[in-house]
C-alpha positions in Angstrom: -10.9 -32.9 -16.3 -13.4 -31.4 -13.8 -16.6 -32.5 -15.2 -18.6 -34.3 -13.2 -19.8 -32.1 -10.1 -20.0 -35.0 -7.8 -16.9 -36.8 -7.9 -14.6 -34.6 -6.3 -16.2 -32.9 -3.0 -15.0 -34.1 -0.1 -16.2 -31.3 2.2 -19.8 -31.4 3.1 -22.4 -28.6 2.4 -23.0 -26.2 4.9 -25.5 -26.8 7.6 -28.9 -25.5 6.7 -28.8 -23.8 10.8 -26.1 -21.7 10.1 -27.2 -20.4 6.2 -30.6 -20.0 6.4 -30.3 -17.6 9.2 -31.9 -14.2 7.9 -28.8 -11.9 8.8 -26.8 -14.5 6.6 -29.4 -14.2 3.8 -29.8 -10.7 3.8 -25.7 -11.1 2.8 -26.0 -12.9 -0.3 -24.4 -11.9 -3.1 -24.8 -12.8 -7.3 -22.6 -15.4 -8.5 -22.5 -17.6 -11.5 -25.7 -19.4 -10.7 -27.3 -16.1 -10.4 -30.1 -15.9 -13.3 -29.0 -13.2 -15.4 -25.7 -14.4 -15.8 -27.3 -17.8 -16.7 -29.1 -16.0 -19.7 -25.9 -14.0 -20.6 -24.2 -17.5 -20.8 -27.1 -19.4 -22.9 -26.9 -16.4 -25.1 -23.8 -15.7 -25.5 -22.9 -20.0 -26.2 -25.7 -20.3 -28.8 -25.2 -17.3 -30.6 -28.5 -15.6 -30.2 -29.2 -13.3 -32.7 -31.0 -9.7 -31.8 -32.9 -7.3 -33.9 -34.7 -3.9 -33.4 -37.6 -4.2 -36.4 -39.8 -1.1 -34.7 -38.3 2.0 -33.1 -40.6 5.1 -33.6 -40.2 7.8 -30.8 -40.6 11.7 -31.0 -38.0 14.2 -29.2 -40.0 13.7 -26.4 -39.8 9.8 -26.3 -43.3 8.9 -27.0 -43.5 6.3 -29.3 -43.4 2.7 -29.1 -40.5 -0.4 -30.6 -40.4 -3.4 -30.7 -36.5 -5.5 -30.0 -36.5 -9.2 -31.1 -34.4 -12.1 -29.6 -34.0 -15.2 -31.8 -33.0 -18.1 -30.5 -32.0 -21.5 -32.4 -36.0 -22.5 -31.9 -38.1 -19.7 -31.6 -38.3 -15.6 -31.7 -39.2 -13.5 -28.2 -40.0 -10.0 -28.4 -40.0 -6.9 -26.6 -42.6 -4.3 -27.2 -41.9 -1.5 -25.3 -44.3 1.7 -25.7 -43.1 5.1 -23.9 -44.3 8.3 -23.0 -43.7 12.0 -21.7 -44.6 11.3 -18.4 -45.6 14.7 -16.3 -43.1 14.9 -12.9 -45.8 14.5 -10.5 -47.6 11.4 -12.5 -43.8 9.9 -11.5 -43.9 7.2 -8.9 -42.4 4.0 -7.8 -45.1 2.9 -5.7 -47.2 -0.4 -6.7 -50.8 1.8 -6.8 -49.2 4.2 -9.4 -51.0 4.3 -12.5 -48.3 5.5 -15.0 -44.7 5.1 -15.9 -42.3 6.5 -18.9 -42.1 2.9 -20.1 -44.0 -0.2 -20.1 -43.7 -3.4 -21.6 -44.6 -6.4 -22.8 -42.5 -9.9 -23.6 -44.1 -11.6 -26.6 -43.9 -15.2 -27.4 -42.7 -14.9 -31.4 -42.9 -11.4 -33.6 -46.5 -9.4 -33.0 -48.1 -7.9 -36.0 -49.9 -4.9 -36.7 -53.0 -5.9 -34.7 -50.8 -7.3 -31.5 -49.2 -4.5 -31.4 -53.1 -2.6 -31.3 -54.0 -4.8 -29.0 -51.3 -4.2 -26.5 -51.2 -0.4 -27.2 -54.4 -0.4 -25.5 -53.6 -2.6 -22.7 -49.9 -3.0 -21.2 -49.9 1.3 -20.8 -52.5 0.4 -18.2 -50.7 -2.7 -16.4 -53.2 -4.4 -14.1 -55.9 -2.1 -14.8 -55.5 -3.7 -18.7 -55.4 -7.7 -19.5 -53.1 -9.7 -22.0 -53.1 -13.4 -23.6 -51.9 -16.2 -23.2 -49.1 -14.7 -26.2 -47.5 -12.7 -23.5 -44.9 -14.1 -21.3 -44.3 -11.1 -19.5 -45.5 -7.1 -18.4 -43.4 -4.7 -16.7 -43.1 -1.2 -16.6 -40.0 1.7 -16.3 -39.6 5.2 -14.7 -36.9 7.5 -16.0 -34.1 8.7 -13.7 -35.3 12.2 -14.0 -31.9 13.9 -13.1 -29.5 11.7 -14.8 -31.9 11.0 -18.2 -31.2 14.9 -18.4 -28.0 15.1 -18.0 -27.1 12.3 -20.1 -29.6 13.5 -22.9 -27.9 17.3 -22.4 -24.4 16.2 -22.5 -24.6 13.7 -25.6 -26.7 17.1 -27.8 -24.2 19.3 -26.9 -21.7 17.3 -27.9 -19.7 15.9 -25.0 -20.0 12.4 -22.6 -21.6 12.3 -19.2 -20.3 12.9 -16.3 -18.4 9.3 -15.4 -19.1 10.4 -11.2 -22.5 11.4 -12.0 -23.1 7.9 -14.0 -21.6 6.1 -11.0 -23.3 7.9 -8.3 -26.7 6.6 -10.0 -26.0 3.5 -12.2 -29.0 3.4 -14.3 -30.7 5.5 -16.6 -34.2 3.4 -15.5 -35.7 1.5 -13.2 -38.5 -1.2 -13.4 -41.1 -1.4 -10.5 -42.6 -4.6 -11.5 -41.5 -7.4 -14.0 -44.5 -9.6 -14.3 -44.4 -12.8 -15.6 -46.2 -16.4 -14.8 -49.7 -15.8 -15.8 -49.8 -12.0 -14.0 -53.0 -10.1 -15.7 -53.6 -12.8 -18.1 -50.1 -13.5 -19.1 -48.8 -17.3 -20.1 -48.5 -19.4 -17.1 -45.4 -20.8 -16.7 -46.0 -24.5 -17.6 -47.2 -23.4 -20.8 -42.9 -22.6 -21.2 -41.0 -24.9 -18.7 -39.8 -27.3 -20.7 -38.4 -24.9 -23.5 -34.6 -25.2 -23.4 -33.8 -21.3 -22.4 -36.7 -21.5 -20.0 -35.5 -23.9 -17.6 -34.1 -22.1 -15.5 -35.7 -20.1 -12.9 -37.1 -16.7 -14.0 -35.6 -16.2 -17.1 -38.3 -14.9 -19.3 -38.1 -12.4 -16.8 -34.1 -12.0 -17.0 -34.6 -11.8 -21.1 -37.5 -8.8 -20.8 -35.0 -6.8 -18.1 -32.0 -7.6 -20.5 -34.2 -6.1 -23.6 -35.2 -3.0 -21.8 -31.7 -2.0 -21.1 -30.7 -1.9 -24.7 -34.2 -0.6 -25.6 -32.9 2.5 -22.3 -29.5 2.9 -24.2 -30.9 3.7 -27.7 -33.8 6.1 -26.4 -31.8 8.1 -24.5 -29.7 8.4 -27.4 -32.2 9.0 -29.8 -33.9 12.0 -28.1 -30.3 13.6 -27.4 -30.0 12.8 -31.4 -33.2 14.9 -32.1 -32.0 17.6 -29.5 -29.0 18.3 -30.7 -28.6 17.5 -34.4 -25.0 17.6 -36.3 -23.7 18.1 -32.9 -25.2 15.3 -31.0 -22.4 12.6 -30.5 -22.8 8.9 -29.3 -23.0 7.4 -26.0 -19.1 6.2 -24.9 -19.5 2.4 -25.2 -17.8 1.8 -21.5 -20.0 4.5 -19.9 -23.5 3.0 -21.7 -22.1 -0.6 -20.6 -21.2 0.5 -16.8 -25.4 1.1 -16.8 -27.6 -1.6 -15.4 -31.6 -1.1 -14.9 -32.8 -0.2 -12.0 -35.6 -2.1 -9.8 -37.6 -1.2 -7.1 -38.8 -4.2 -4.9 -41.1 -4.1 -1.9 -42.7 -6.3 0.5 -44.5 -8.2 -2.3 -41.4 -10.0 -3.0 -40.6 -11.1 0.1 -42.8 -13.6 0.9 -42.1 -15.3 -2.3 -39.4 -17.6 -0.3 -41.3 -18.6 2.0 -44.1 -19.8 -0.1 -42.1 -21.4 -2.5 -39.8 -23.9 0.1 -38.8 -26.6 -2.7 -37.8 -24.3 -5.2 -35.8 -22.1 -3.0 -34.3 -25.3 -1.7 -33.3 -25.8 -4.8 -31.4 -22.3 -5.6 -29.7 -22.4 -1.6 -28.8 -26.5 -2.1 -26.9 -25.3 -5.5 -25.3 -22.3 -4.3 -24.3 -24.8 -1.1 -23.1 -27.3 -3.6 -21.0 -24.9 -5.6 -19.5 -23.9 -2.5 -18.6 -27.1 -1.2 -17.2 -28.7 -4.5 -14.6 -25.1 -5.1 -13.4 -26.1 -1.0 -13.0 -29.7 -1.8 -10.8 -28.9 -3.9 -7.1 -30.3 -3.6 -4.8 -27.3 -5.4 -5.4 -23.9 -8.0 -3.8 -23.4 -10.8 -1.6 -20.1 -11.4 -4.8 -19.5 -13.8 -7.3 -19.9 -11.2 -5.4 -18.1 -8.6 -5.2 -14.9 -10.5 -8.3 -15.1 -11.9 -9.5 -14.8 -8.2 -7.3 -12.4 -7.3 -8.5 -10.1 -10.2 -12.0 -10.2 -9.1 -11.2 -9.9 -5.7 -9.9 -6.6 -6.7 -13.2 -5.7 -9.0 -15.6 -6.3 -5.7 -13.2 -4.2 -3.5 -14.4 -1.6 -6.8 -17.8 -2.1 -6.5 -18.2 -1.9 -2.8 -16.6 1.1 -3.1 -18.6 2.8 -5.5 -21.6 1.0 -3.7 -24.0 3.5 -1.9 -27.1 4.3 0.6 -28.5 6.4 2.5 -30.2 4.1 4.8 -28.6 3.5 8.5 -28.7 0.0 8.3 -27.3 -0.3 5.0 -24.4 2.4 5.8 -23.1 0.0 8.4 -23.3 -3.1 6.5 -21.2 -1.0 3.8 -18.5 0.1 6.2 -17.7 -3.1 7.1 -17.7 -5.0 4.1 -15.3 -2.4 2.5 -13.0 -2.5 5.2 -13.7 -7.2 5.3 -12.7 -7.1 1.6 -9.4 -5.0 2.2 -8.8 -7.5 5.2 -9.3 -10.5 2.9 -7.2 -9.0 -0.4 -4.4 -8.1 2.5 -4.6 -12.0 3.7 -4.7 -13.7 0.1 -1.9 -11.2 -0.8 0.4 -13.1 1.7 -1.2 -16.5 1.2 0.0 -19.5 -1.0 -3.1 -20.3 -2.9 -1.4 -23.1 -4.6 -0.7 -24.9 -1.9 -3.3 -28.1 -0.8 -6.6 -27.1 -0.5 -5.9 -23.2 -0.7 -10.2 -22.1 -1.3 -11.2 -24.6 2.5 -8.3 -23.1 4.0 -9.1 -19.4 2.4 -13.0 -19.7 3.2 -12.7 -21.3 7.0 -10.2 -18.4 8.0 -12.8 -16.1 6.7 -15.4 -17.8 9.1 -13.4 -17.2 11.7 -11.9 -13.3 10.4 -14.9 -11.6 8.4 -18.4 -10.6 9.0 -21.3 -12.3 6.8 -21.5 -10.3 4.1 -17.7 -10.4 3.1 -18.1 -14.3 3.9 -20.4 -14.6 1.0 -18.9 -12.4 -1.2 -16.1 -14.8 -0.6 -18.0 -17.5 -1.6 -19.2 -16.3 -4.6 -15.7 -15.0 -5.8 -14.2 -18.7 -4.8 -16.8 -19.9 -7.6 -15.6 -17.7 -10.4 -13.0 -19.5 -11.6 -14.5 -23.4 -12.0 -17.4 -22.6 -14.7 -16.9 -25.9 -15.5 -18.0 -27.2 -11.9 -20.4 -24.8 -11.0 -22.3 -23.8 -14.3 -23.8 -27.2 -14.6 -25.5 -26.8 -11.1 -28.0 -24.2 -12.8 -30.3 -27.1 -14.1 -31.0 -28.2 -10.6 -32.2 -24.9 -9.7 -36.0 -25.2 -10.7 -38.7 -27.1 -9.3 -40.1 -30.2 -11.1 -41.2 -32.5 -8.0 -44.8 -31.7 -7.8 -44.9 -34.8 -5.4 -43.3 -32.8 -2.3 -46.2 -31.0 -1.8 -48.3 -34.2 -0.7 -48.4 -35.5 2.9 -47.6 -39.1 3.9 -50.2 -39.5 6.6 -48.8 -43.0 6.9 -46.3 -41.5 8.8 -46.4 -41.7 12.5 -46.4 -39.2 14.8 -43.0 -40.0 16.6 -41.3 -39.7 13.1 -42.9 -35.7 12.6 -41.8 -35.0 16.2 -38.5 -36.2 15.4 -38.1 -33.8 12.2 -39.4 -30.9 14.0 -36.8 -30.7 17.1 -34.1 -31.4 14.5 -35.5 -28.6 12.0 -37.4 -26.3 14.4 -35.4 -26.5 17.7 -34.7 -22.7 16.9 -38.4 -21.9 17.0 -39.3 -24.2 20.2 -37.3 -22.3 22.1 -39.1 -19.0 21.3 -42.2 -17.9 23.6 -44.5 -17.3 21.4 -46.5 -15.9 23.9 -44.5 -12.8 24.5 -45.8 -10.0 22.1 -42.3 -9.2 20.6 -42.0 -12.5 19.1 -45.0 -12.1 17.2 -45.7 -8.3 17.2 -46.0 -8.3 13.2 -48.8 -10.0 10.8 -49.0 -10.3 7.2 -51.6 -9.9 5.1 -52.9 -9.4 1.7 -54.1 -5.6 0.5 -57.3 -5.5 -0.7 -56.7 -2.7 -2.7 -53.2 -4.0 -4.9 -53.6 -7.7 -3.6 -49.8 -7.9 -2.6 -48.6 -8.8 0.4 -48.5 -6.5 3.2 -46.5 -6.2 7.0 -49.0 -5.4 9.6 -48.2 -4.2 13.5 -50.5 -7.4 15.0 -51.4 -5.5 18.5 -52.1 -2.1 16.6 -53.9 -3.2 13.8 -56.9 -5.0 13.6 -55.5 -7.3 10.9 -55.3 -10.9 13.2 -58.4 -12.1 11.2 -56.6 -11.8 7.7 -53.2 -13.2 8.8 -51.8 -15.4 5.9 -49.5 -18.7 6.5 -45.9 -16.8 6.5 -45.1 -17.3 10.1 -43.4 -21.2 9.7 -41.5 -21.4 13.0 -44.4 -20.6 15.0 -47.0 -23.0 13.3 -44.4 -25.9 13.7 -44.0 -25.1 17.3 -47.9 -25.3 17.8 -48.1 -28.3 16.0 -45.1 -29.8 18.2 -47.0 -28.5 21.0 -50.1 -30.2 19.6 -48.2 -33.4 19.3 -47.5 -34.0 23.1 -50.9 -35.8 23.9 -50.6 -37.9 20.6 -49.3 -41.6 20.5 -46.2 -41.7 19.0 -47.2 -44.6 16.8 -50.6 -43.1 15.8 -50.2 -42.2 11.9 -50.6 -38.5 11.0 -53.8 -39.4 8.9 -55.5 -39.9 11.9 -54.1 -37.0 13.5 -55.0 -34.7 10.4 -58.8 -35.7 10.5 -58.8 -34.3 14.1 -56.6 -31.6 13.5 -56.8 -30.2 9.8 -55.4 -26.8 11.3 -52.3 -28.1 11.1 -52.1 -29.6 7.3 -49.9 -27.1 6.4 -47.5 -27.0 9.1 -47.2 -31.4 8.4 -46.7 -30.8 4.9 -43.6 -28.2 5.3 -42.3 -30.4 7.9 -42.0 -33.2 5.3 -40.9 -31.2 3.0 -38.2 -29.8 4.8 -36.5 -33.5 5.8 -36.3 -33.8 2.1 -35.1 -30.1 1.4 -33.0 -28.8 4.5 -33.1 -25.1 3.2 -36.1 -25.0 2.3 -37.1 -23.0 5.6 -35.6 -19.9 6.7 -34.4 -20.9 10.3 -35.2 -17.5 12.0 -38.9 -15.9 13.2 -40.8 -14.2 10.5 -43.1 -12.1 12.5 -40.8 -10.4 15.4 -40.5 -7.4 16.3 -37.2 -7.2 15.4 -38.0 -8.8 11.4 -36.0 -7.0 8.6 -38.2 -7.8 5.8 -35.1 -6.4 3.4 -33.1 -9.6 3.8 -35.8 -11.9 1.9 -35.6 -9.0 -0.5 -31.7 -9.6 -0.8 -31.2 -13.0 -0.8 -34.0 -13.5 -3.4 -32.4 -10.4 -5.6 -29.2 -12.1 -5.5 -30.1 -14.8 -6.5 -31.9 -12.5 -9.8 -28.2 -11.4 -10.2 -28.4 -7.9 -8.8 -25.9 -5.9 -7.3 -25.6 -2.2 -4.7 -28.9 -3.6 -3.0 -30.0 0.4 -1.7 -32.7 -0.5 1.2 -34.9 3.0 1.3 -36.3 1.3 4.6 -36.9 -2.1 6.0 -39.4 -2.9 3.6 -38.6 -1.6 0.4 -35.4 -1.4 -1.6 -33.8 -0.1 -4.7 -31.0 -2.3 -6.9 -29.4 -2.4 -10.2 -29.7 -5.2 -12.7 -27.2 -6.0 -15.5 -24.9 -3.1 -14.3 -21.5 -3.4 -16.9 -23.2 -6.6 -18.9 -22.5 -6.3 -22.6 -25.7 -5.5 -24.8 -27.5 -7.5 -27.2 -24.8 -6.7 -29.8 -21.5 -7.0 -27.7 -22.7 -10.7 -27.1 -20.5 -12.3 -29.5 -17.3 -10.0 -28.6 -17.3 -10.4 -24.5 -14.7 -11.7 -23.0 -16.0 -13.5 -20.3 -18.8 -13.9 -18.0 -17.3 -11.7 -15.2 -19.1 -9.0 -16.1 -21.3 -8.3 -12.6 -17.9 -7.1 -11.4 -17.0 -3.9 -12.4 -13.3 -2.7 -14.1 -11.2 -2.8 -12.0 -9.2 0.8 -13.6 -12.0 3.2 -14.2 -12.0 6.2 -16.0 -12.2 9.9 -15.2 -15.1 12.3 -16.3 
């Protein structure tokens, strides 16, 4: 049996200078290690059971409820309050001040004075504070046009429009899932070590996946209360084909950079996956179709896939018309022959652009749960010892890691204004992180540490006059400027993706593909860019609800069916 991860690759992982390219990045799609579908798995294998204790709304959907998850060890609970949110109070932006929905994820079941408490502090988000009993704050604005349609159809007693569904894909979106000690909340070490918690981010997942039921039955209540006797009930396909929407911005993005060992640790898995499903020797007739079957699904979703923005409308062309390439190819190919996924992904090296590449490479993982699902407990960071620098090392040895792991940013000029036009910085006002024109704006002074391939090239630079056996400790106490560029260098010849590869404050920077890859990893899917900085995606779009858990059929269920319906 394929068990043991290890045994059986014989092809390497890929090299760290052709993934962590941004363009590559910005490709990324989910795939079983993505974290919502590890959450849909946990839950789904130990039979978590769900329960709705509080749901008390008006026709209007003010109100508040409360949704419970129990687990074998311990209860988590939504408490979601809502409100009738006037149209120009409505905004996605981070210094907006109210939302239809916001929420709170509570460590066990609140009582009647947690739930006072929070009343009068999660409807204000950062302007309100929370304990140490709250693992997460978020808040939700309504889809204006389709939550009236939806509500509309469903009183007057017929479904919504499947197109209109489609064209839009959720009924909410969330434009900020807090978690990690944000405003007062738990820090994460308080939770690590909790079985369904040690995975990356999914406290976070768990709130997202709460909301969406909490969505469903709201919308359905208040068409209920509309339309009386005549009211009918959501179609169970058309509620399931709805995710939650998310907004994400430039406060993301910098989240990769500042975090090298743990997103090491997602890219090194994904890489590991990927290299284990090519080492293999032959597919079954099992495996083979099962491939084949969500091959067609993502030529279903790219389809129904869409955006407005220029960039995105390009990417989009070309994937649809890379995945009809590929499903012509594997059509005419033996993939039961010797070694079918290695010969199957290198002729899509050498055939396909980069994001049909790696959608191929997450569809080649679908198959091999039994390989790959294990992988997802490498995927958070426990070595606090990575951050510390061996000043025993000598100078010679830091030289050596830096051509081999910064040769790409050597050979950039660094004087020449394009290739280091932008700065970031942190907004006074929101204290996120903002992308600032350096030679327009007089932000220099309050640059923060996201620009890695430069620093490494001026400590390189900084290098030349040392002796190559003189120890960095000595170095560091004439040099301190440099600390952090010595301790990511380090870190990187332990962790060779922990570093994107690619400049970080050009001109030509698309802040959008940190957004991706990060938001692929989360599991989300029809990334919408609404500009280079910000962008708009769905999350648990077609995953079964809290009470379909026990009935799905699989965990294929980011791919949507592959036969849909007609309004």
């Amino acid at each position: 049996m394929r068990q043991q991860v290890e045994t059986s690759q014989s092809i390497a992982k890929r090299d760290p200078a052709r993934v962590m390219r941004l363009s590559r990045l910005g490709s990324f799609h989910q795939s079983r290690l993505s974290f919502m579908r590890i959450l849909t798995r946990r839950m789904t294998r130990e039979n978590w059971q769900f329960s709705r204790p509080v749901f008390d709304f008006d026709a209007k959907g003010v109100g508040h409820a409360v949704y419970c998850a129990h687990t074998p060890d311990r209860t988590y609970s939504l408490i979601a309050f809502g409100f009738d949110l006037p149209a120009e109070a409505r905004s996605d932006r981070v210094i907006a001040t109210s939302w239809d929905s916001t929420f709170t994820l509570f460590d066990g079941v609140p009582d009647a004075s947690d739930i006072a408490r929070l009343r009068a502090n999660i409807p204000l988000q950062e302007a309100g504070r929370v304990s140490e009993k709250e693992l997460s704050v978020s808040r939700a604005n309504r889809s204006v046009r389709l939550w009236d349609h939806v509500v509309s159809r469903l009183a007057a007693g017929r479904q919504p429009d499947r197109h209109e569904v489609t064209k839009v894909g959720y009924l909410m979106r969330t434009t900020a899932v807090y978690g990690s000690g944000k405003l007062g909340a738990a820090d994460r070490e308080m939770i690590a070590d909790r079985p369904e918690c040690t995975a990356p981010f999914q406290i976070e997942m768990l709130s997202v996946f709460l909301i969406r039921t909490y969505v469903r039955d709201l919308v359905q209540h208040m068409a209920n209360l509309r339309g009386g006797s005549q009211a009918v009930t959501l179609d169970a396909d058309i509620a399931r084909s709805m995710g939650i929407g998310n907004s994400t911005g430039l406060g993301m993005a910098p989240f990769v950079i500042n975090h090298p060992m743990l997103f090491n640790n997602w890219i090194a898995a994904r890489e590991q996956a990927i290299a284990v499903v090519r080492s293999l020797p032959a597919a079954t007739r099992d495996e083979a179709a099962t491939f084949r079957d969500l091959l067609e699904r993502s030529i279903v979703s790219a389809d129904i896939w869409s955006s407005a923005h220029d960039i995105q409308i390009a990417k989009l062309a070309q994937l649809r018309a890379d995945l009809r390439l590929l499903a012509e190819h594997v059509a005419g190919a033996d993939l039961l022959a010797a070694q079918p996924w290695n010969r199957l992904f290198l002729w899509a090296e050498e055939t396909l652009g980069e994001d049909a590449q790696e959608s191929l490479a997450s569809l080649m993982l679908e198959p091999y749960g039994a390989l790959v699902d294990p992988l997802a407990d490498q995927m958070r960071d426990t070595d606090a010892s990575a951050f510390r620098i061996d000043g025993s090392m000598k100078v010679a040895a830091l030289r050596a890691i830096l051509e081999r792991a910064y040769g790409w940013a050597l050979r950039i000029d660094w004087s020449q204004k394009d290739h280091c036009a932008r700065a970031w910085y942190v907004s006074k006002e929101k204290l996120e992180p903002r992308l600032g024109e350096r030679f327009e704006e007089p932000i220099a002074p309050y640059e923060q540490p996201l620009a890695p391939g430069r620093d490494a090239a001026a400590l390189h630079a900084a290098l030349a006059d040392q002796s190559p056996d003189a120890t960095l400790a000595a170095f560091l106490l004439a040099h301190p400027e440099h600390r952090h560029s010595v301790r990511r260098a380090q870190l990187v010849d332990r962790a060779p993706y922990a570093e994107i590869r690619d400049n970080t404050i050009g001109s030509d920077l698309l802040p959008i593909d940190m957004l991706r890859c990060k938001l692929s990893f989360f599991g989300a899917t029809h990334f919408d860019p609404r500009s280079d900085r910000w962008v708009r995606i769905c999350m648990f779009g077609n995953a079964p609800y809290a009470d379909e858990l026990a009935s799905a059929q699989g965990d294929d269920w980011s791919y949507p069916p592959a036969l849909r319906g007609e309004a």
